[in-house]
RODO-2510 file (C-alpha; in nm, 4 decimals, decimal comma):
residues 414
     n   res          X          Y          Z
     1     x    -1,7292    -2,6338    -0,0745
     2     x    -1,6145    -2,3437     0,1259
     3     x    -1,2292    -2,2408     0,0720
     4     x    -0,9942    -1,9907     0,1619
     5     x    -0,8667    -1,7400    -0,1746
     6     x    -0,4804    -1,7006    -0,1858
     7     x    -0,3496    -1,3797    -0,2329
     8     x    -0,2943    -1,3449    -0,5503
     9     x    -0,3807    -1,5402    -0,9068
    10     x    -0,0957    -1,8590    -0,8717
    11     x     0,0500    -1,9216    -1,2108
    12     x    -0,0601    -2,2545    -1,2600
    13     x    -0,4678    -2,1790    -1,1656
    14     x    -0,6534    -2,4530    -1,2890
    15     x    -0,8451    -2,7345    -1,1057
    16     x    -0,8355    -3,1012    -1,1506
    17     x    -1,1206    -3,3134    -1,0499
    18     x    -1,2190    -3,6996    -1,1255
    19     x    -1,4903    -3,9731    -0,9542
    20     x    -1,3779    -4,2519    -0,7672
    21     x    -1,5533    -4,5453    -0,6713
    22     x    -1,4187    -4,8079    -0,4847
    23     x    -1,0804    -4,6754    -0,5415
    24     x    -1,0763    -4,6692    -0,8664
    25     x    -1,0687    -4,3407    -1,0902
    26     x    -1,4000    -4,3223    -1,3009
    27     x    -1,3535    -4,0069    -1,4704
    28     x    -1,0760    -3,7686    -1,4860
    29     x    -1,0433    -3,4003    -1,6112
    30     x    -0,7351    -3,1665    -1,5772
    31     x    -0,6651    -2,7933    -1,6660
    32     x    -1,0659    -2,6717    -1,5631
    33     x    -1,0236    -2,3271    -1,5608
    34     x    -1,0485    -2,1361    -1,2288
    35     x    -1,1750    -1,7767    -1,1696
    36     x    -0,9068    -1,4973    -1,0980
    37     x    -0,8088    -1,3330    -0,7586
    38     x    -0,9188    -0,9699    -0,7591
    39     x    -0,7829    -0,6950    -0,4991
    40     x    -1,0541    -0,5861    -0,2647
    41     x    -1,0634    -0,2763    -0,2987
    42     x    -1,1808    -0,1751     0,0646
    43     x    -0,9012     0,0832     0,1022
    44     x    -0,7300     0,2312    -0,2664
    45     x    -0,3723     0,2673    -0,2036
    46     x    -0,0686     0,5126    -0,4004
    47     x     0,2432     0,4813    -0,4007
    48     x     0,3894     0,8256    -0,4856
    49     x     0,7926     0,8112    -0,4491
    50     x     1,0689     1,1211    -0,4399
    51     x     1,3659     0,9731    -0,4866
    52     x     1,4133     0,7099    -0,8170
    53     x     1,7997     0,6722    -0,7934
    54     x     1,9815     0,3457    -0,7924
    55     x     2,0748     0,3146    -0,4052
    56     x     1,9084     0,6307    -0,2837
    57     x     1,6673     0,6545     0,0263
    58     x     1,3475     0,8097    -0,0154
    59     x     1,0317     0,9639     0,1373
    60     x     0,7584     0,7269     0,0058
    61     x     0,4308     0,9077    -0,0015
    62     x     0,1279     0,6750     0,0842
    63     x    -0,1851     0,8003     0,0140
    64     x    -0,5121     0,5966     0,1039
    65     x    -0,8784     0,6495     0,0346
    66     x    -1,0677     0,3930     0,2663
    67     x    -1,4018     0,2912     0,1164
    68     x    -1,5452     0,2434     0,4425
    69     x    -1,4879     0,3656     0,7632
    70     x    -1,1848     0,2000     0,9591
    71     x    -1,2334     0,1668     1,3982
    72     x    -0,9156     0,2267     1,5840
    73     x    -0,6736    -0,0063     1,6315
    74     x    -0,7190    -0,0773     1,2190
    75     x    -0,3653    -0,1730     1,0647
    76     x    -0,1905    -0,0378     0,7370
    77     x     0,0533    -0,3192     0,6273
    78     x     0,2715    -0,2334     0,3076
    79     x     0,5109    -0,4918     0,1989
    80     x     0,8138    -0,4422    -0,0025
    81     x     0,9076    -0,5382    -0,3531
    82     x     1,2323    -0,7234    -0,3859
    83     x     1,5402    -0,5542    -0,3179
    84     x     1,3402    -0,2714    -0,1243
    85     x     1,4151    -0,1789     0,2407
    86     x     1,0897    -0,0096     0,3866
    87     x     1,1676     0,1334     0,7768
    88     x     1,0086     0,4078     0,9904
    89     x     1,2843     0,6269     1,0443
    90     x     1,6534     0,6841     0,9425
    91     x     1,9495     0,9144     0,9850
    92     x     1,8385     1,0982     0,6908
    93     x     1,4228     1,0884     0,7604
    94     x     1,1689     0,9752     0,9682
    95     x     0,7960     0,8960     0,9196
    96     x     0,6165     1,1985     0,8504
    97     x     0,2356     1,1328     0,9710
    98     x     0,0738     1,3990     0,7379
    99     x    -0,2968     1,3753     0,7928
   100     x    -0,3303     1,0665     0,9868
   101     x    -0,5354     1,0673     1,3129
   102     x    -0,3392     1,1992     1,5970
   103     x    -0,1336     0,8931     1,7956
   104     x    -0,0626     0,6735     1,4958
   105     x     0,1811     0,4882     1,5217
   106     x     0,4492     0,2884     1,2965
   107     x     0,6563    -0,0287     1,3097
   108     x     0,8681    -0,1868     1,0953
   109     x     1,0300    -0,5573     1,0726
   110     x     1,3433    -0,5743     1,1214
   111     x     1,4698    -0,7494     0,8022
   112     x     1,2900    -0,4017     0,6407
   113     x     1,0389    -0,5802     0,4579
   114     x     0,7148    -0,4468     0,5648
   115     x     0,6019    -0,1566     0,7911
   116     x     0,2780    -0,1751     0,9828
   117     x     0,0842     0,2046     1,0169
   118     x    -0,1742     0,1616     1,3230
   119     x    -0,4452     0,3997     1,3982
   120     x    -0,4711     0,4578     1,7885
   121     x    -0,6814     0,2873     2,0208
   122     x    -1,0836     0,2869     1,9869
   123     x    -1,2024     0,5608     2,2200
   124     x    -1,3171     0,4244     2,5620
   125     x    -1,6119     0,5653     2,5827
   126     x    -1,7450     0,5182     2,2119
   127     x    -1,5080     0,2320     2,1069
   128     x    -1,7250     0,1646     1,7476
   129     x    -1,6120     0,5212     1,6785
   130     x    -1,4409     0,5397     1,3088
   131     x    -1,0986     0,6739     1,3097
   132     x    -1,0731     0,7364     0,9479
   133     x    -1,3620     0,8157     0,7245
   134     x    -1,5084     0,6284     0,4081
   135     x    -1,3939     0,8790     0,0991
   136     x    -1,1698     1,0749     0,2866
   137     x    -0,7846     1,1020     0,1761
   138     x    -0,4987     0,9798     0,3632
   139     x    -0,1575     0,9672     0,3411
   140     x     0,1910     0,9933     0,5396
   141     x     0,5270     0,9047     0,4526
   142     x     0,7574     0,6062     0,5416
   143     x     1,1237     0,6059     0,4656
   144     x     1,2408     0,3495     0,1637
   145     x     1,5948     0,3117     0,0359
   146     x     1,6221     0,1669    -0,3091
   147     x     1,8199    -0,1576    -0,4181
   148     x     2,1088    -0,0753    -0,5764
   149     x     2,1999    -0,1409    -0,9598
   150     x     2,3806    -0,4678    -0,9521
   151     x     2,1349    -0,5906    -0,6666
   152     x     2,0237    -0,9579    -0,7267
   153     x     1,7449    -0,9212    -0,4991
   154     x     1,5605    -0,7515    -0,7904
   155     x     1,2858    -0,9010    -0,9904
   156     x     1,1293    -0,8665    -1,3321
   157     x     0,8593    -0,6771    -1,2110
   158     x     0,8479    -0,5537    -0,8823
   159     x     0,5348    -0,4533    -0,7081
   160     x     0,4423    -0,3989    -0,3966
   161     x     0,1561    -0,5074    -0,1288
   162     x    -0,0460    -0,3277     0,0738
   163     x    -0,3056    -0,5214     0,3739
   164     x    -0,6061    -0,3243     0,5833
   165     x    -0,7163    -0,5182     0,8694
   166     x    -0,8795    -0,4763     1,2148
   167     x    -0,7451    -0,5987     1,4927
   168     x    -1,0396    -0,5434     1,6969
   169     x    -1,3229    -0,6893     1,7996
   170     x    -1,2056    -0,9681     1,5805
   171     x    -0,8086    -1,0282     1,5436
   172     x    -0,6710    -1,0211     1,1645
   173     x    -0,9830    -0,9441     0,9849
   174     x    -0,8786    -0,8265     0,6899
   175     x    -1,0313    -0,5418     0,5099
   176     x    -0,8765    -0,4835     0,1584
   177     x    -0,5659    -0,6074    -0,0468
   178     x    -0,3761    -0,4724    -0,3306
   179     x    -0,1278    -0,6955    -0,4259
   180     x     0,0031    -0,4766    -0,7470
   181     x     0,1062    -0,1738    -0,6798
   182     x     0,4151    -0,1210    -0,9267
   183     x     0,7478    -0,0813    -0,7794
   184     x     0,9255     0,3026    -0,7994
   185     x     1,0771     0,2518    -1,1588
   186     x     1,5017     0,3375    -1,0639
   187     x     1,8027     0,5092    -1,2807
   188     x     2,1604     0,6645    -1,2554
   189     x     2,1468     0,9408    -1,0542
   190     x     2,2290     1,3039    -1,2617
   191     x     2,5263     1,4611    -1,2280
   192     x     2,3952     1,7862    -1,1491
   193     x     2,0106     1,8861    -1,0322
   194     x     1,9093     2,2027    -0,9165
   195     x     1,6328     2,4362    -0,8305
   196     x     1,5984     2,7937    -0,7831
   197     x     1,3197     2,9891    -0,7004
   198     x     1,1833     3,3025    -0,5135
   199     x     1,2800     3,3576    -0,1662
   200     x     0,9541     3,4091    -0,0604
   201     x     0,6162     3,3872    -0,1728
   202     x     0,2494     3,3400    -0,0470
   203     x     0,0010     3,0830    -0,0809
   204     x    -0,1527     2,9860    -0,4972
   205     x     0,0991     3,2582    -0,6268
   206     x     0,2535     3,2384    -0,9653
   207     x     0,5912     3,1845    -0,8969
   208     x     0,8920     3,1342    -1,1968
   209     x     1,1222     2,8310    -1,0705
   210     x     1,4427     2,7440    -1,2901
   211     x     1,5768     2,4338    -1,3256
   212     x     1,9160     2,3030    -1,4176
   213     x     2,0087     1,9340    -1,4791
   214     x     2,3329     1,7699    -1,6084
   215     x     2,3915     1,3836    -1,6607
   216     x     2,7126     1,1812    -1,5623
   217     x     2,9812     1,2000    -1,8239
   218     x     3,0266     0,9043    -2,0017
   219     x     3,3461     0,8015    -1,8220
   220     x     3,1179     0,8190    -1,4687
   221     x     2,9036     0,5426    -1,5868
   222     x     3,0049     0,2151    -1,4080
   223     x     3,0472    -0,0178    -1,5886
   224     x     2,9229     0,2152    -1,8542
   225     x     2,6865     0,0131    -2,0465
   226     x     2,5016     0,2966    -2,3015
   227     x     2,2200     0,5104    -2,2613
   228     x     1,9207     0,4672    -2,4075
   229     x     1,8042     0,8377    -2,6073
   230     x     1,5813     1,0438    -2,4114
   231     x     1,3116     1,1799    -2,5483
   232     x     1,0907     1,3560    -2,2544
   233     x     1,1731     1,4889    -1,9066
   234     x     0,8718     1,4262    -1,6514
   235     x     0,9003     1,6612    -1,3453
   236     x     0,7322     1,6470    -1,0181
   237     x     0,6666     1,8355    -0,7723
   238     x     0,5695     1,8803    -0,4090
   239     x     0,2464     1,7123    -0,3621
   240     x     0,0190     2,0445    -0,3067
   241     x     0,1336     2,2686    -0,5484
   242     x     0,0685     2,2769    -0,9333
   243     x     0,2486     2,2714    -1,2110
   244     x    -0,0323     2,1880    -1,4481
   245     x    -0,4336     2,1882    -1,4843
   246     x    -0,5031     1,8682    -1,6137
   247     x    -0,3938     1,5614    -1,7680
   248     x    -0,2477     1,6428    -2,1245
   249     x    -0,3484     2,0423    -2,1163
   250     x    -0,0647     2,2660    -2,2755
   251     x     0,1495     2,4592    -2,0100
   252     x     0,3646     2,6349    -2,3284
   253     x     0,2661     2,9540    -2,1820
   254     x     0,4470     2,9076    -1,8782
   255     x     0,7913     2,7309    -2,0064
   256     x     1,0833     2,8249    -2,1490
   257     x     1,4179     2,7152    -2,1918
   258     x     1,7160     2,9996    -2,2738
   259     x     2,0305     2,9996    -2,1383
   260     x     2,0983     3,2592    -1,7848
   261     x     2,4189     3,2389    -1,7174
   262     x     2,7724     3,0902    -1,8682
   263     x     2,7550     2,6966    -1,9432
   264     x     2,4151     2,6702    -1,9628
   265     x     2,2543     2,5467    -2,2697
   266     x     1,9007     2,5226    -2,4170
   267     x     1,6778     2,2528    -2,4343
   268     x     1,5760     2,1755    -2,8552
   269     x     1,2196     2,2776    -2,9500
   270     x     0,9935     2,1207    -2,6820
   271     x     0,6265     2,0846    -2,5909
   272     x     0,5025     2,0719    -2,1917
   273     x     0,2199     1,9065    -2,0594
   274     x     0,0276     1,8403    -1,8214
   275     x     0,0903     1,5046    -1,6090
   276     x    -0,1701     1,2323    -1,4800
   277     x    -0,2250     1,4709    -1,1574
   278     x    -0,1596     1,8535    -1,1338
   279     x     0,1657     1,8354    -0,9501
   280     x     0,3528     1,6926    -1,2650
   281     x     0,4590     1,7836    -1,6205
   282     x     0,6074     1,5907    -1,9228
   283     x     0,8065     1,7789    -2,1447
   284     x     0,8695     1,6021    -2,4487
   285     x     1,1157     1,6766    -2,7394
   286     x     1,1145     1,6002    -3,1487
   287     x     1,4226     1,4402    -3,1289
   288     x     1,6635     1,2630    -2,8546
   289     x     1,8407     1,4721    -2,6199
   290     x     2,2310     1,5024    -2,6738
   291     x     2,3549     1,4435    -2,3044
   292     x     2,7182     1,4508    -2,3666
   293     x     2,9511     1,6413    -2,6415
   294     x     3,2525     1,4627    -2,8164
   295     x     3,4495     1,4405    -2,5374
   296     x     3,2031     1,2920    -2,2901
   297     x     3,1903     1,5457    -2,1149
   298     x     2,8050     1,6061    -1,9476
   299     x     2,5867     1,9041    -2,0869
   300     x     2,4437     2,1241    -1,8595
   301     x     2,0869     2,2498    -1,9649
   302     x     1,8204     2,5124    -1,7945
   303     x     1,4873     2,5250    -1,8365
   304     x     1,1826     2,7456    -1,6341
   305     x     0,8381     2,7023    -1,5290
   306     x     0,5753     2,9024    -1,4187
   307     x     0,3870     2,7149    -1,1122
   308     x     0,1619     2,8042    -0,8365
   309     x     0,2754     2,7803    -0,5029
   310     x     0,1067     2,5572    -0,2171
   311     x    -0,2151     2,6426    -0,0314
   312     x    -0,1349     2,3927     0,2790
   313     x     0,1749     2,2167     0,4229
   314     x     0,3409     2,0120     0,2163
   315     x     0,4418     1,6756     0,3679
   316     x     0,7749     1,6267     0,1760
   317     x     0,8972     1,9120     0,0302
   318     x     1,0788     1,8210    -0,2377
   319     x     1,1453     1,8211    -0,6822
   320     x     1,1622     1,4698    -0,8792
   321     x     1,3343     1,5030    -1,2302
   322     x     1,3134     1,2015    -1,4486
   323     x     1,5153     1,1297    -1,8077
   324     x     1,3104     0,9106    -1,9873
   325     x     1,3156     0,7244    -2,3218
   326     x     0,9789     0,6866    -2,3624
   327     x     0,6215     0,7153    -2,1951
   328     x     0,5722     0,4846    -1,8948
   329     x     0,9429     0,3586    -1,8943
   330     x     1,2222     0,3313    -1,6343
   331     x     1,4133     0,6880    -1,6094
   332     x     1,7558     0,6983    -1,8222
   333     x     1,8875     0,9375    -1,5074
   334     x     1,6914     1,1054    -1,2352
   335     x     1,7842     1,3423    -0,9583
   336     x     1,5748     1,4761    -0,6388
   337     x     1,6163     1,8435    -0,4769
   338     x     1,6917     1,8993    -0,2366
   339     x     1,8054     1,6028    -0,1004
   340     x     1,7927     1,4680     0,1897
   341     x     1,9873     1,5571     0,4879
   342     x     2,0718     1,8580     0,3199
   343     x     2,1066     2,2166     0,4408
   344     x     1,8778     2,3511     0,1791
   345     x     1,5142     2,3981     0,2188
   346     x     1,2356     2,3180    -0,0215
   347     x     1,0215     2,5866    -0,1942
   348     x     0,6939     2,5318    -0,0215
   349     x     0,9254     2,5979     0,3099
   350     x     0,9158     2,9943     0,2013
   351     x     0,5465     2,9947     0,1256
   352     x     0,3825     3,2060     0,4104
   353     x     0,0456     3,1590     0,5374
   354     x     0,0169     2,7736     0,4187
   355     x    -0,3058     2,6878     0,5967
   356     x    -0,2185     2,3773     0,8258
   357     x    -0,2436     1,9923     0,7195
   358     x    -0,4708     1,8157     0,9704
   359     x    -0,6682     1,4858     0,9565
   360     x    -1,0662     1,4785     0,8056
   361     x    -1,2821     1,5755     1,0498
   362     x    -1,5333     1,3631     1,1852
   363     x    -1,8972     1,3642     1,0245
   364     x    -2,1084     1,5734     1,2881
   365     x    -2,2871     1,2796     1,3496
   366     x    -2,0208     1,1213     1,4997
   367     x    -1,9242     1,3914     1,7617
   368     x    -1,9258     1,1850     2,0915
   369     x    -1,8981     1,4001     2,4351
   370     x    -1,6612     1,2460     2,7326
   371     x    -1,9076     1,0935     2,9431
   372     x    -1,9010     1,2472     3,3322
   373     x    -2,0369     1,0597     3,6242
   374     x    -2,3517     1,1660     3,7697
   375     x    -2,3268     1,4616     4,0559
   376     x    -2,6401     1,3671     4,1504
   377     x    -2,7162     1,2583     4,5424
   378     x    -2,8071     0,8340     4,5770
   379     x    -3,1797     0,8094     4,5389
   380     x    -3,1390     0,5597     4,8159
   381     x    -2,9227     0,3849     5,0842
   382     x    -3,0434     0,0192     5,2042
   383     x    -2,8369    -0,0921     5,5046
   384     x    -2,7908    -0,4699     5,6472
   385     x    -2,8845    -0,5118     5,9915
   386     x    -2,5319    -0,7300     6,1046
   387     x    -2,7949    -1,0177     6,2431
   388     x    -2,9811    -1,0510     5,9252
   389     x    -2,6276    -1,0933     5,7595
   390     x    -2,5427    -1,4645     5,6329
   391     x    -2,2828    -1,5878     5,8907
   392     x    -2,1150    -1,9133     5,6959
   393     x    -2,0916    -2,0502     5,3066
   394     x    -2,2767    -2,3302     5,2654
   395     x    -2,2026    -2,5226     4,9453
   396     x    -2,4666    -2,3938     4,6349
   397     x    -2,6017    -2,1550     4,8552
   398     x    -2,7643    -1,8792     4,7799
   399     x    -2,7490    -1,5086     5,0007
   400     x    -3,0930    -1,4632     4,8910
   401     x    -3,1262    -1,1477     5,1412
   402     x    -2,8344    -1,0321     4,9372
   403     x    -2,9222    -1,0652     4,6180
   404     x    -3,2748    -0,9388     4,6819
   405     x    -3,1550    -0,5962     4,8558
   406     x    -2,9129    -0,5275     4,5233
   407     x    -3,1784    -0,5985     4,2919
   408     x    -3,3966    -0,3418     4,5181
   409     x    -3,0809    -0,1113     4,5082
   410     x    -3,1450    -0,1038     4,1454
   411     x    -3,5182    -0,0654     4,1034
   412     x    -3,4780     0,2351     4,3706
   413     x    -3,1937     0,3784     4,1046
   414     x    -3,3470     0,3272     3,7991
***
């Protein structure tokens, strides 16, 4: 039997088959197990967001690492969780290309459900010619604004999809499907988030950043439904610098928490660490963080890291702070700096001599030359005497003094 694979797994994925003969059932068995739907992994997609506040719109980060090359025309479809609103551009932001090839282009559907990233059109001249290279990263940014709290759109777990397929020669052919990547995980926005750093500063330089955070008091919480305690504080930040070495390693050497100026207080006893990639740390704490006093009032805390600046451009240029009550949960409160549409800029702005962000180059063996028509002079010129040329069209005919002086024409030029 040949059949087409859904998707995904369907929750009831079992067969049913019996014998029949003579319209009658013979045999009969239900519930026979079927095999699983696994993503093809032809192109590994990331979903790296900015922004995880109830409501908020974001810079999503997509980054893609094709596992084999992709011709032009090739189409990056992601598809929206529930509640999600994907588009190219807003009043706020607008797609930022990063290193895709040059003339990519974006659409999105209009109810904001999916956006389609296309590479340009295959080159004239060499139209087999990859546009994007087998184990090469990717990535650009699309705009997303987040459901809000008390949205009913929202599902138990949210994930979204993300489609590779060619659109040439052959329409729809599709390349690679991941149908799981997890929805940004969303929280009450902090009161208070803030980042200070040097004015200036040049490229892998050990900079000292401070941060300041503050919750919403308890009477801002609506309807105020409790907090769960935190227990860690995950930052990121800009995708190109680093903030740790590696997944778990200590950064203790470069943080510290003391208080600067009046209001701010200190952060208990805490250990930093490295995060699952190098532009992200997890600060955890012995016991839960007090965000409010007696009188509900929020508590401002400070606390500074030692990170090195970026070497290239940075596509979105911006801090994530998380609260969280435990590893791998959704954020108690989170805030974003700067945000967007504001007037401030973003660290990796005041790094000088960032070395530019440009798409892979092309493997050497792939460099094609524009093809240039030949200055050379006709090797020869056959000319029709105008009696020898067929006077009327007779029905099947054939202008066999034609077609013999063209085919001479071309043993002559080749």
């Amino acid at each position: 039997l040949e059949l087409a694979n859904p998707l995904m797994t369907p929750s009831e994925n079992a067969w049913k088959v019996r014998t029949v003969r003579n319209g009658h059932v013979l045999h009969l068995a239900e519930g026979v197990a079927n095999f699983e739907v696994a993503s093809r992994a032809g192109v590994v997609v990331r979903l790296v967001p900015t922004d995880v506040r109830w409501g908020a719109q974001q810079l999503l980060r997509v980054e893609a690492d094709p596992h084999r090359h992709l011709r032009g025309s090739s189409i990056l479809e992601l598809m929206s969780a529930p509640g999600y609103i994907l588009s190219c551009s807003s009043a706020l932001d607008t797609l930022r290309l990063g290193v895709m090839p040059d003339n990519t282009s974006c659409r999105a559907a209009a109810d904001g459900s999916r956006v389609q990233i296309r590479l340009p059109r295959p080159v004239a001249y060499a139209p087999y010619l990859p546009l994007a290279i087998e184990g090469r990263e990717y990535y650009l940014a699309v705009v997303l604004t987040n459901p809000l709290a008390n949205s009913t759109d929202l599902g138990p777990d949210g994930v979204f999809e993300c489609r590779t397929f060619e659109e040439w020669p052959e329409p729809n052919r599709l390349l690679s499907l991941s149908a799981d990547l997890p929805a940004p995980k969303l929280g009450e926005p902090l009161k208070l988030f803030q980042v200070a750093g040097p004015d200036a500063s040049g490229p892998d330089e050990l900079v000292a950043v401070t941060f300041r955070f503050e919750a919403l008091d308890l009477d801002e919480l609506t309807p105020f439904v409790g907090r769960p305690p935190v227990q860690a504080l995950f930052l990121q930040g800009p995708r190109g610098m680093r903030l740790s070495s590696g997944v778990q390693e200590t950064c203790q050497d470069r943080f510290q928490s003391k208080s600067l100026v009046e209001g701010d207080s200190v952060l208990p006893q805490s250990i930093c660490l490295g995060g699952d990639t190098e532009d992200t740390v997890l600060i955890r704490m012995p016991a839960p963080l007090l965000l409010t006093r007696t009188n509900g009032k929020s508590i401002r805390y400070v606390f500074e890291l030692k990170l090195w600046s970026a070497t290239s451009e940075v596509l979105v240029d911006r801090f994530l702070l998380m609260l969280l009550p435990g590893f791998d949960a959704s954020p108690v409160s989170s805030g974003t700096w700067p945000l967007a549409g504001s007037l401030e800029t973003g660290l990796a702005s005041r790094t000088t001599g960032l070395s530019p962000a440009s798409p892979p180059e092309l493997p050497e063996e792939y460099n094609t030359t524009v093809p240039t028509d030949s200055d050379l002079a006709p090797m020869a010129t056959v000319r029709f005497p105008a009696s020898k040329a067929p006077t009327r069209l007779r029905a099947g005919g054939v202008y066999r003094s034609l077609l013999g002086a063209l085919a001479l024409a071309v043993c002559l030029a080749s």
